[in-house]
C-alpha positions as a Markdown table, in Angstrom:
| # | Residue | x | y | z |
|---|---|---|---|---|
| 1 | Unk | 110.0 | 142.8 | 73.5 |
| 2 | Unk | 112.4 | 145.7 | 73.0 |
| 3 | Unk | 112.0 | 147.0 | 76.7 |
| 4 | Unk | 112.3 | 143.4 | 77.5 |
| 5 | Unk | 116.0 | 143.0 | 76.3 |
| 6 | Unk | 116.7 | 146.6 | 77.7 |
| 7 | Unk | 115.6 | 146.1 | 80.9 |
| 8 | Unk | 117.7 | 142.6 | 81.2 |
| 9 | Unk | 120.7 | 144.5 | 79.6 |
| 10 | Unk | 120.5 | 147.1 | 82.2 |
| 11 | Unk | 120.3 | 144.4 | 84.9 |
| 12 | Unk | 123.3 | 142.7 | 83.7 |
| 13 | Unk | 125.7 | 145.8 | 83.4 |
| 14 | Unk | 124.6 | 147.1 | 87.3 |
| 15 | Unk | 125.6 | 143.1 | 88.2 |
| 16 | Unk | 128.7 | 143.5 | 86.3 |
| 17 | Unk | 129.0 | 146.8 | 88.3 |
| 18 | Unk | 128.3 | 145.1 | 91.6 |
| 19 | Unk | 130.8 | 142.4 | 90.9 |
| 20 | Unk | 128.3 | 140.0 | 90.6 |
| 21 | Unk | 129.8 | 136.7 | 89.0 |
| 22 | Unk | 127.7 | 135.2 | 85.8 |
| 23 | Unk | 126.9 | 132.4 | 87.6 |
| 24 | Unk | 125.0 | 134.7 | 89.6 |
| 25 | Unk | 122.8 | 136.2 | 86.8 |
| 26 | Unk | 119.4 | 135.7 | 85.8 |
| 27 | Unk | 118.5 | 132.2 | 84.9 |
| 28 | Unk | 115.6 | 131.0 | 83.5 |
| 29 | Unk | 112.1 | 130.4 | 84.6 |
| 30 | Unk | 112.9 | 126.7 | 84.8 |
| 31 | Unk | 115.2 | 126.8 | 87.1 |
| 32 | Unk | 114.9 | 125.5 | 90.6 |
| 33 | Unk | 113.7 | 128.6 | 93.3 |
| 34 | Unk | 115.8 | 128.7 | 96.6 |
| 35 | Unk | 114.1 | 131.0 | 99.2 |
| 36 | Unk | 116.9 | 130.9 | 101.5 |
| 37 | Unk | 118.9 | 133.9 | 101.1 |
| 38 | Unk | 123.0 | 133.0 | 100.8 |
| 39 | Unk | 123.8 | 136.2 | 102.6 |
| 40 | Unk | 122.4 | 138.7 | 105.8 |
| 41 | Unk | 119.4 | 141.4 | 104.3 |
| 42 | Unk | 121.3 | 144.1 | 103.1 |
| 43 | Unk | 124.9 | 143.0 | 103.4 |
| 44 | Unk | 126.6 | 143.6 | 100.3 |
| 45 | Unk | 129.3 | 140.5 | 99.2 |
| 46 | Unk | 131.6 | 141.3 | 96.2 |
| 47 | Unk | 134.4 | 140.1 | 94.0 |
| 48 | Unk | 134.9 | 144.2 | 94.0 |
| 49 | Unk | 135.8 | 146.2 | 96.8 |
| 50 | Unk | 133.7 | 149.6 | 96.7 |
| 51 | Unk | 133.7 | 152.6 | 98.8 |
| 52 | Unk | 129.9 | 153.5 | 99.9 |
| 53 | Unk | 130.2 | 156.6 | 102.0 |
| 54 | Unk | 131.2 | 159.1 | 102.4 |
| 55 | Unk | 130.7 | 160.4 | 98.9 |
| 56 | Unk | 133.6 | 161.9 | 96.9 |
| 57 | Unk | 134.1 | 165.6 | 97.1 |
| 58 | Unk | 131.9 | 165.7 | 100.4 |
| 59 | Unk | 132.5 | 167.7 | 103.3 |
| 60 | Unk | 132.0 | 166.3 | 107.2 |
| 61 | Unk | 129.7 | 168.1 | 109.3 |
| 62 | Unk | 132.1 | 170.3 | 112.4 |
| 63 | Unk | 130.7 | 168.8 | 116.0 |
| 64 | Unk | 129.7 | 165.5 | 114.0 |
| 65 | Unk | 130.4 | 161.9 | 113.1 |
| 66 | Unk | 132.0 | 160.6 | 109.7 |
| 67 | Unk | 130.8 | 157.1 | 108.5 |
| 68 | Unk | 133.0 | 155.7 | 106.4 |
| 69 | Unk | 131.3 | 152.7 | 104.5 |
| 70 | Unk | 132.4 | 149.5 | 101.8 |
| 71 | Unk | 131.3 | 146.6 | 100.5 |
| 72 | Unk | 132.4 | 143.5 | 101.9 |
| 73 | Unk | 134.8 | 141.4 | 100.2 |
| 74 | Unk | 134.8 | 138.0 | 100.3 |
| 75 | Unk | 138.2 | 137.4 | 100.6 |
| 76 | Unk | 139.3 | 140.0 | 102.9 |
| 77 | Unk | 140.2 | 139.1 | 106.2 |
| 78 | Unk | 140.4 | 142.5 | 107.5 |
| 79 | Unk | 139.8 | 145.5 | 106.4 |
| 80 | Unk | 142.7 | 149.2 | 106.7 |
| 81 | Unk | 140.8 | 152.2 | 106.6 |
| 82 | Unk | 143.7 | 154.6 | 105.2 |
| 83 | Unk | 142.8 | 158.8 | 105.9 |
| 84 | Unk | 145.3 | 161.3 | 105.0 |
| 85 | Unk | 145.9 | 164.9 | 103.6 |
| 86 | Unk | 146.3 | 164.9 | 99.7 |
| 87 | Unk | 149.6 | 163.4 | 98.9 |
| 88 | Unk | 151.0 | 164.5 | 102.1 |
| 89 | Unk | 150.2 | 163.5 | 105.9 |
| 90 | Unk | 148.1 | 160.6 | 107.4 |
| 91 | Unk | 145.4 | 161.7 | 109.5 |
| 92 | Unk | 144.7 | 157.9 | 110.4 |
| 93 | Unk | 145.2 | 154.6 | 109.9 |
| 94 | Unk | 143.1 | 151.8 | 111.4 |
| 95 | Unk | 142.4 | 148.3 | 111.0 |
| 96 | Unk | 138.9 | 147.0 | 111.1 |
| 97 | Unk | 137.7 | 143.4 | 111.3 |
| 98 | Unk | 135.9 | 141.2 | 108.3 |
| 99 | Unk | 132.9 | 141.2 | 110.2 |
| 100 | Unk | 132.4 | 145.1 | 109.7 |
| 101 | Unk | 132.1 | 147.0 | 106.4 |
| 102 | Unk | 131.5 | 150.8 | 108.6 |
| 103 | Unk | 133.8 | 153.1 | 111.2 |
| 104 | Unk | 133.2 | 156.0 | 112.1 |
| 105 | Unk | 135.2 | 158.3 | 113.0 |
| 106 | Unk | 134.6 | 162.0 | 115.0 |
| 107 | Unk | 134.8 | 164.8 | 112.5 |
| 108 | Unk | 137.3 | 166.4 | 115.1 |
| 109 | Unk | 139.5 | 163.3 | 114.6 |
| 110 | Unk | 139.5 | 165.2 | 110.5 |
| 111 | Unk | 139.5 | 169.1 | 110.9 |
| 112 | Unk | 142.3 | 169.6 | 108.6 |
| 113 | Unk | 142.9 | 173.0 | 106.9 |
| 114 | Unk | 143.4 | 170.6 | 103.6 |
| 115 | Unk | 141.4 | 168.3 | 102.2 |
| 116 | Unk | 141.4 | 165.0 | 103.1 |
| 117 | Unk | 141.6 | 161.5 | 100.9 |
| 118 | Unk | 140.6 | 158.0 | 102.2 |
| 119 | Unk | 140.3 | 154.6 | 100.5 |
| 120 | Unk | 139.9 | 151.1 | 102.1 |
| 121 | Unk | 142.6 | 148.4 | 101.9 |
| 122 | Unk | 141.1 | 144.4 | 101.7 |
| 123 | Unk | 144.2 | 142.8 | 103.5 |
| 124 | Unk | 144.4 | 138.9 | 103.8 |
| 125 | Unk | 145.3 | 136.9 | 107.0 |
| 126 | Unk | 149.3 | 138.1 | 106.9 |
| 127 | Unk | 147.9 | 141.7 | 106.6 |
| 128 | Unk | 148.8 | 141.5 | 102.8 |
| 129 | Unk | 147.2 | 144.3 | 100.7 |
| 130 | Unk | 145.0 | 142.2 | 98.1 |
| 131 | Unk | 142.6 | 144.9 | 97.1 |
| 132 | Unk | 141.8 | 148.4 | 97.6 |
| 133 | Unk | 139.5 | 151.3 | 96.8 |
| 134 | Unk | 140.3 | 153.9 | 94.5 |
| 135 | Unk | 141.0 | 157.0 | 96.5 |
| 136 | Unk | 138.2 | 159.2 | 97.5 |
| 137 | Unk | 138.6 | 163.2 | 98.7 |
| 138 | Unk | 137.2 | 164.6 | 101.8 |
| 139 | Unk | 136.5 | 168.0 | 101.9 |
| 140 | Unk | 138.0 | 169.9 | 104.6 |
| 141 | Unk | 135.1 | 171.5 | 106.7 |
| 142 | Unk | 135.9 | 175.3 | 105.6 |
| 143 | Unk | 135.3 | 173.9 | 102.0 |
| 144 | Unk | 131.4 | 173.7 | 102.9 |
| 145 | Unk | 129.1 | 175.9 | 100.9 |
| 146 | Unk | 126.3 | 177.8 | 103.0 |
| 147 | Unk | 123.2 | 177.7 | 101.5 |
């Protein structure tokens, strides 16, 4: 029983993580079953909007492509990717549509000596900041440890 109530405790804090609403969590077994899935398999939908890739403190490969990836957000109407050196220059600035939670971007479009930080901006349909990532570093390529 024990494991039981761990197990459902542990579920509930990764919803609450995911920004899934209570509505949302577990109900019980006599509850009606709907098959049909609300959203695409493997599309992520959130209250929250999280930065996926890349990983903080990670380094693009040189001659390579950098995915940048998010969560979708259900209000968003479009999406800014923001790139620029730490407190200083931006590297890039681009506006993606709601349909898309990726871009990628050439690693030559990022060789900086510096590193690099990016986050995502949710905007709504005036182009309105109404959420946005916290701010994630990108190692400059020269920061990359050789094994």
């Amino acid at each position: 029983m024990n494991f039981q109530k761990g197990f459902l405790a542990a579920v509930y804090v990764l919803m609450l993580a995911l920004g899934i609403s209570a509505a949302a969590q577990i109900q019980n077994s006599d509850s009606a079953f709907s098959p049909e899935p609300k959203e695409k398999p493997g599309e992520l939908s959130s209250s929250k909007l999280l930065p996926l890739l890349p990983f903080d403190h990670t380094s693009p490969i040189a001659g390579s492509t950098v995915e940048f990836k998010w969560t979708r957000l259900d209000a968003a109407a479009q999406y800014r990717l923001e790139i620029e050196e730490v407190y200083s220059t931006v590297v890039l600035t681009v506006v993606i549509p709601p349909s898309r939670e990726t871009h990628v971007v050439p690693s030559s479009r990022l060789n900086r000596s510096n590193d690099l930080r990016w986050r995502i901006v949710a905007l709504d349909y005036k182009g309105n900041a109404i959420m946005h990532t916290a701010w994630r570093v990108l190692l400059a390529p020269s920061s990359e440890c050789e094994i």
